[in-house]
C-alpha positions in Angstrom: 64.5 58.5 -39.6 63.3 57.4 -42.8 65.7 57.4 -46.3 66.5 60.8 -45.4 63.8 63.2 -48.1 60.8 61.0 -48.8 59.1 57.9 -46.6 60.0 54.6 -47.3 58.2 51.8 -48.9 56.6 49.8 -46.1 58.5 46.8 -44.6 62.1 47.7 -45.3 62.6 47.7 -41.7 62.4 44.9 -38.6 58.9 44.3 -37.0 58.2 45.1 -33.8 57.3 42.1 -31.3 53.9 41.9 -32.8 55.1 41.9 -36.7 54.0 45.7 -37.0 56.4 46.9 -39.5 57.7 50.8 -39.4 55.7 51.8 -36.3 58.3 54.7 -36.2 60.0 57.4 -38.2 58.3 56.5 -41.6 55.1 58.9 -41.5 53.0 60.4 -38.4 50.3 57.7 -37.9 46.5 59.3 -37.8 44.6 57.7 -34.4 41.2 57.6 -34.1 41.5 59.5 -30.7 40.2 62.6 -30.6 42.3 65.3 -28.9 41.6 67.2 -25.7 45.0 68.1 -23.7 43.7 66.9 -20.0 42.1 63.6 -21.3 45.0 61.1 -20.6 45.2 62.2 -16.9 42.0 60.7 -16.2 41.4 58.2 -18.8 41.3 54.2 -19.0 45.1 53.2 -18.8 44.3 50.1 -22.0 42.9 51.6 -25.6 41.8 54.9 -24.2 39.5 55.9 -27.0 39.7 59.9 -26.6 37.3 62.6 -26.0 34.1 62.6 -27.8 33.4 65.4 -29.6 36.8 67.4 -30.3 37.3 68.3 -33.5 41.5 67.6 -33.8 42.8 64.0 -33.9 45.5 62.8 -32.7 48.6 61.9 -34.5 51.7 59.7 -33.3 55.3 58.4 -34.5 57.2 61.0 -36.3 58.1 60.9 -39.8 61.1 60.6 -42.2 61.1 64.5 -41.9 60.8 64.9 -38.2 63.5 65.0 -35.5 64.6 61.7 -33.9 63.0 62.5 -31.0 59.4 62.1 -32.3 60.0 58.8 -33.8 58.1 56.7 -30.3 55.0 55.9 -30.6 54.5 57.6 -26.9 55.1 61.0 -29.2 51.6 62.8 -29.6 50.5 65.5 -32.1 47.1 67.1 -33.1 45.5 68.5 -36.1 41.8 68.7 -37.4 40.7 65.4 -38.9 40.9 67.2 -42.4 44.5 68.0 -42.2 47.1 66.4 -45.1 50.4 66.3 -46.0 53.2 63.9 -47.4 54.7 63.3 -43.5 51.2 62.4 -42.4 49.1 58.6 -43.2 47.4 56.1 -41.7 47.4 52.2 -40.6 44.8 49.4 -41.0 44.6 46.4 -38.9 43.0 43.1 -37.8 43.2 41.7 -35.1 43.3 37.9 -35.4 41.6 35.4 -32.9 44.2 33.2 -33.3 48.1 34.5 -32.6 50.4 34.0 -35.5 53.0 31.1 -34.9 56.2 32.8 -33.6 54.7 36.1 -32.9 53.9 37.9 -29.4 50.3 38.7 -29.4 49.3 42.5 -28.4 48.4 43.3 -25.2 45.1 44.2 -24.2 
């Protein structure tokens, strides 16, 4: 996944269609949705914001030391929201009100 014994430095890789670099296989990527196992049977199908009140978060995307198989973003995890560890970070991001030339904007 990633160089093979530590995560890389961010952007080595392609962007996705909406210029999000590393999205897989570089370091698990905290959520803000909180975990509860039955919630995405029954929640909204766009930005499902998770259950209020659980104590473990959700984490997604593998890392450089997971299998290949958890490197999607569809790949789910939990811990409790104080849980850390090198395989384990986080993303910012802004959503602009108008699209970048040249780049797909994300869906809604």
């Amino acid at each position: 996944m990633g160089r093979g014994d530590q995560p890389h430095p961010v952007g080595l890789k392609k962007p996705n269609a909406w210029g999000l670099h590393d999205m897989h296989g570089n370091v698990w990527e905290w959520c803000q949705d909180a975990y509860d196992a039955a919630y995405y049977g029954q929640s909204p199908a766009d930005d499902p914001p998770g259950s209020p009140g659980y104590l473990q978060r959700v984490y997604r995307g593998g890392s450089w030391y997971s299998r290949a198989w958890y490197g999607r973003s569809a790949q789910r995890s939990r811990n409790g929201a104080t849980s850390r560890t090198i395989t384990l970070g986080f993303r910012t991001g802004l959503v602009l009100a108008t699209p970048v030339a040249g780049r797909q904007r994300a869906p809604k």
